[in-house]
C-alpha positions as CSV (number, residue, x, y, z in Angstrom):
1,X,71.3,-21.5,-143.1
2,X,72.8,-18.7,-144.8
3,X,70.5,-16.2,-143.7
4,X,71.1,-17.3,-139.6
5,X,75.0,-17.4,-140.4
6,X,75.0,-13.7,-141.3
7,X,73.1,-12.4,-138.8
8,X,74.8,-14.3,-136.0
9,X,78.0,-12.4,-138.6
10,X,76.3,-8.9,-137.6
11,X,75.2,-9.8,-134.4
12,X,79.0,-10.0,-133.9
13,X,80.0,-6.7,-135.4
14,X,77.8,-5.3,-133.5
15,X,78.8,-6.6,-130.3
16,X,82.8,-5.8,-131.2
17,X,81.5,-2.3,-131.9
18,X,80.1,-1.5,-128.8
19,X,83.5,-3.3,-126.9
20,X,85.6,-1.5,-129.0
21,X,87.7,2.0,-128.4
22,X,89.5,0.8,-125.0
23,X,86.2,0.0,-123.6
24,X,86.6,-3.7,-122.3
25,X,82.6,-3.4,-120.6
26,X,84.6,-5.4,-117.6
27,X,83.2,-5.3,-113.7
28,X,85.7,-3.7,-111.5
29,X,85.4,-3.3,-107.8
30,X,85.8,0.1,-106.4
31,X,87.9,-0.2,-102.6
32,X,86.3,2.5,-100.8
33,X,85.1,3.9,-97.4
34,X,81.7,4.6,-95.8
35,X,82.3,7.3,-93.7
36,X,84.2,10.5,-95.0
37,X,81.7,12.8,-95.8
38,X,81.0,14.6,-98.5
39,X,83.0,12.3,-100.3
40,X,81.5,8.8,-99.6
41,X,79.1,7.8,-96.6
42,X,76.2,5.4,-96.2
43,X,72.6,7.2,-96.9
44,X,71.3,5.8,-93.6
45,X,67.5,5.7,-94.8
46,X,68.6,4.0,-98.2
47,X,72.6,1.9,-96.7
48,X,73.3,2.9,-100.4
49,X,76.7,4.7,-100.8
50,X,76.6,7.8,-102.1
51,X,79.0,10.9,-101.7
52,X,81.0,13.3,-104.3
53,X,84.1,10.3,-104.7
54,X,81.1,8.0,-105.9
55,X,79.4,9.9,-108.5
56,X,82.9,10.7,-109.4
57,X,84.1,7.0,-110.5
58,X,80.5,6.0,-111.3
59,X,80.5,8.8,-113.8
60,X,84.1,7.6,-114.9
61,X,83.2,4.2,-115.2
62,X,79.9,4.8,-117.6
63,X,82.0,7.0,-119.6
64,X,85.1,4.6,-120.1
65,X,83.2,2.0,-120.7
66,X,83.2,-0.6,-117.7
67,X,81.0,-0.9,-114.5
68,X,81.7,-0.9,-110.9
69,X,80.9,-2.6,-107.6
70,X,81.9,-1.1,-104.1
71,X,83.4,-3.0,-101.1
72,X,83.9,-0.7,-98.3
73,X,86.8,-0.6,-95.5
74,X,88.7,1.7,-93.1
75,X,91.1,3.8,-95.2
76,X,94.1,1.6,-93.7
77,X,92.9,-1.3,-95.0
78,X,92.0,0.3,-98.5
79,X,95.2,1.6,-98.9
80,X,97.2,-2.0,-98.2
81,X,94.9,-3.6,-100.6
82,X,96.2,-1.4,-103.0
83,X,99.3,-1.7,-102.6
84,X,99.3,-5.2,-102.3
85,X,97.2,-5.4,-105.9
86,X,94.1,-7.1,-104.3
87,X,91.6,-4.2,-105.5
88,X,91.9,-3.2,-109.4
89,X,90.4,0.9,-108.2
90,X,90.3,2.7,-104.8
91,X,89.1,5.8,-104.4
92,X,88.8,7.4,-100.5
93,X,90.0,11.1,-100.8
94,X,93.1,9.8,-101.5
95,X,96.5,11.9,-101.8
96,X,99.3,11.5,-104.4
97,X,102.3,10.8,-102.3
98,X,105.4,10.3,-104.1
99,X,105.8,6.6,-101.9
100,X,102.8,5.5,-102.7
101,X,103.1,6.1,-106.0
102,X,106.0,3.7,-105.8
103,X,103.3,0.8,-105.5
104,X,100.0,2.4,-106.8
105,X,99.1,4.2,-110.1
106,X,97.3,7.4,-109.4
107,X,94.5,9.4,-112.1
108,X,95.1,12.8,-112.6
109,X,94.5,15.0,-109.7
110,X,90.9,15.5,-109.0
111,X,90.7,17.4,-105.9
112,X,93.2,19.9,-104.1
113,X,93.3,19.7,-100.4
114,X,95.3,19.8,-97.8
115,X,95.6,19.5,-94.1
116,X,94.3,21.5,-91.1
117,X,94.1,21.1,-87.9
118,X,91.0,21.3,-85.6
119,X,90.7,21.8,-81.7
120,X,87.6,22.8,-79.3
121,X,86.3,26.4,-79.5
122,X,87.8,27.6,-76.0
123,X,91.3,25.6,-76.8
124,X,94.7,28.0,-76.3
125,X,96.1,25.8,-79.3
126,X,96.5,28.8,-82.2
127,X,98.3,26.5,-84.9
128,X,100.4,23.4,-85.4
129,X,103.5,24.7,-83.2
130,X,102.0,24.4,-80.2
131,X,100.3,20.8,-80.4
132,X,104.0,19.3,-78.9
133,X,103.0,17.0,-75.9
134,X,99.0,17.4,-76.6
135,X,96.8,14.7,-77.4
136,X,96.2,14.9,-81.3
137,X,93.7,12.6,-83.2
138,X,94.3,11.5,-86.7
139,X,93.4,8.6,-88.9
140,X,95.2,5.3,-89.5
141,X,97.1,5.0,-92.5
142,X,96.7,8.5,-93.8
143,X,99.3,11.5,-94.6
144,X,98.1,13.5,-91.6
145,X,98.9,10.5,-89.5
146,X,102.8,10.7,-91.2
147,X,102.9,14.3,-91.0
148,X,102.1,15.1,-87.0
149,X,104.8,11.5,-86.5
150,X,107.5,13.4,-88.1
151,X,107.1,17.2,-87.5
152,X,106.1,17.1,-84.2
153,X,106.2,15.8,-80.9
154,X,102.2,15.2,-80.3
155,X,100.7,12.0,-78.7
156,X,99.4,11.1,-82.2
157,X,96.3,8.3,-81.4
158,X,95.0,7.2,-85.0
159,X,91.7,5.7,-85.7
160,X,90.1,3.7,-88.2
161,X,87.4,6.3,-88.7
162,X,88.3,9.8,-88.2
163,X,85.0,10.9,-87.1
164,X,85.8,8.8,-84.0
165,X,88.8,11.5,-83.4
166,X,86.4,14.4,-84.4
167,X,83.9,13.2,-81.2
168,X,87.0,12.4,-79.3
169,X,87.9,16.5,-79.4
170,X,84.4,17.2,-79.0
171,X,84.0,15.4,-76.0
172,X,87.4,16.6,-75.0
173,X,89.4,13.3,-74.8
174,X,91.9,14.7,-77.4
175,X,93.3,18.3,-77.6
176,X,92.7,18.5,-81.4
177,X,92.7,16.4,-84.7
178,X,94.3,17.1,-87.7
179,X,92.9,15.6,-91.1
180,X,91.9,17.0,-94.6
181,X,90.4,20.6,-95.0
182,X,87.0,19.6,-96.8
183,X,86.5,16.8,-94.2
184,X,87.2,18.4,-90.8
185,X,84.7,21.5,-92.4
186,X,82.1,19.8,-93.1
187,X,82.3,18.1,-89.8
188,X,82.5,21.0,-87.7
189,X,79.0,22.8,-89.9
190,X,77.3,19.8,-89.5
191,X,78.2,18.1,-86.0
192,X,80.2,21.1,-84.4
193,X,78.8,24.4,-84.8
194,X,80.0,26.6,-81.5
195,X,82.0,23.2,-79.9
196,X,84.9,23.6,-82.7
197,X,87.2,25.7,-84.7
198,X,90.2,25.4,-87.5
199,X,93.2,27.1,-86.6
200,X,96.4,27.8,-88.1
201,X,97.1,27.6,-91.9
202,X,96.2,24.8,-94.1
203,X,98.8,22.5,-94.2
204,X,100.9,20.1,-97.1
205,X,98.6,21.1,-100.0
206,X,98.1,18.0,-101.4
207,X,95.8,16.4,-104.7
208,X,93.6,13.6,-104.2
209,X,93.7,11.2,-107.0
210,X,91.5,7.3,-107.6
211,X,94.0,4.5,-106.9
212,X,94.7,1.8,-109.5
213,X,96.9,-1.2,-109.5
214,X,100.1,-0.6,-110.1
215,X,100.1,-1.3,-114.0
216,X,97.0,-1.1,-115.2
217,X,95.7,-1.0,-118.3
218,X,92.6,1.1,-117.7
219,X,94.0,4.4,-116.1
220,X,94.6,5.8,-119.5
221,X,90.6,5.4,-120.2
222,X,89.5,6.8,-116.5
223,X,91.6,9.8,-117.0
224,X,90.5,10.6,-120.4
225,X,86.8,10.1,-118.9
226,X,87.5,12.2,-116.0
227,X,89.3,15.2,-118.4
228,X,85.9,15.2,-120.1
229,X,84.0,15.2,-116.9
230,X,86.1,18.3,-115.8
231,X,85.5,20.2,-119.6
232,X,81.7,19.4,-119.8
233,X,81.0,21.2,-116.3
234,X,79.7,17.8,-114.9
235,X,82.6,18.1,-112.4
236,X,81.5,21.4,-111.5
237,X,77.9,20.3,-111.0
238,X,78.6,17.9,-108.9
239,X,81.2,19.8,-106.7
240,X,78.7,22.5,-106.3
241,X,76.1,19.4,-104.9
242,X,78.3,18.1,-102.4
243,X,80.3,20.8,-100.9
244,X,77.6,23.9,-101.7
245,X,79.8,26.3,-103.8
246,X,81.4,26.4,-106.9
247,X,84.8,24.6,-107.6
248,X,87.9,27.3,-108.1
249,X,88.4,28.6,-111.8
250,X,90.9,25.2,-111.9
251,X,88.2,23.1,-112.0
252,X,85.5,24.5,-113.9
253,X,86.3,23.2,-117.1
254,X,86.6,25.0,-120.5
């Protein structure tokens, strides 16, 4: 009887070991979307997610000690889960915005971007001064959105998906759409080549950061992971697989 008392003892130690150091081994869901490449899409032969965002918080969560499960959404709807507290972590290319850091903690930065604004290759629009009264795409919910409402006088439609604004300029229902840098380039490689162009300067540089609930207890542990996974050259590894160059000299670790 002894002998099963102190291994069931060890067994115990053992188990509060491996839980130990802020790692609570807990399941969290991830609120994300499924169509903002590179950063998370559906592999269409696989319907697995995959995308930079993903390998991002799936490297995060091994490192910090708890696992993940994704539900997928439009970015408007992410976003008001959120805020509301119904998801524990989002991450969506999201920017740091001073108001929603009023009801969302934010990681450290993990990305820089920044706006720009896209039109088709024969348009006479040069920058974003001369999108008043044109028909400008953007997507629901997000600082692009905010930004073309209160600096200019565009008839802003917003979407759920911003690729449906993207083939909206391509097919020349909208004048232009104006979204995040790494997004509307990658679109315009791979969909647009010849049909579309960037113009003007890159607007509101802004940082991308993973959402959490506003209090939580684990953003200490996902930052420390994702300060490692910046130092180690992991984050520069996987930059260099999604977007096909190296990171700037900011990101590639010590």
């Amino acid at each position: 009887m002894k002998k099963v008392m102190f291994i069931v003892f060890i067994s115990v130690l053992i188990l509060l070991a491996a839980c130990g150091n802020g790692k609570d081994g807990k399941k969290y869901t991830v609120a994300t979307d499924s169509n903002f490449k590179p950063f998370e899409y559906l592999n269409p032969k696989t319907g697995e997610l995959e995308g930079f965002d993903i390998d991002i918080i799936k490297e995060i969560a091994k490192r910090a000690g708890f696992e993940v499960e994704f539900e997928t959404m439009d970015f408007d709807g992410l976003l008001a889960g959120m805020q509301s507290g119904r998801y524990p972590i989002g991450i969506a290319g999201m920017s740091i915005t001073e108001k929603r850091k009023e009801s969302i903690d934010f990681s450290i930065p993990y990305y820089d971007s920044g706006m720009i604004l896209m039109v088709p290759e024969d348009s006479d629009i040069q920058s974003i001064d001369d999108v008043d009264g044109k028909k400008i795409g953007s997507r629901q919910g997000s600082t692009s959105q905010t930004y073309l409402k209160e600096n200019t006088s565009a008839k802003v439609e917003a979407f759920p998906e911003i690729v449906t604004a993207y083939q909206d300029v391509k097919e020349g229902r909208l004048d232009g759409a104006l979204y995040d840098l790494p997004n509307v380039k990658h679109y315009i490689a791979t969909e647009g080549k010849n049909k579309l162009k960037t113009v003007g300067e890159v607007l509101q540089g802004e940082s991308y950061g993973i959402a959490f609930s506003k209090g939580s207890k684990i953003v200490d542990d996902a930052n420390k992971a994702l300060q490692s996974i910046i130092d180690d050259g992991t984050y520069a590894k996987l930059y260099e697989k999604y977007f096909g160059e190296k990171p700037t000299e900011k990101w590639l670790g010590k």
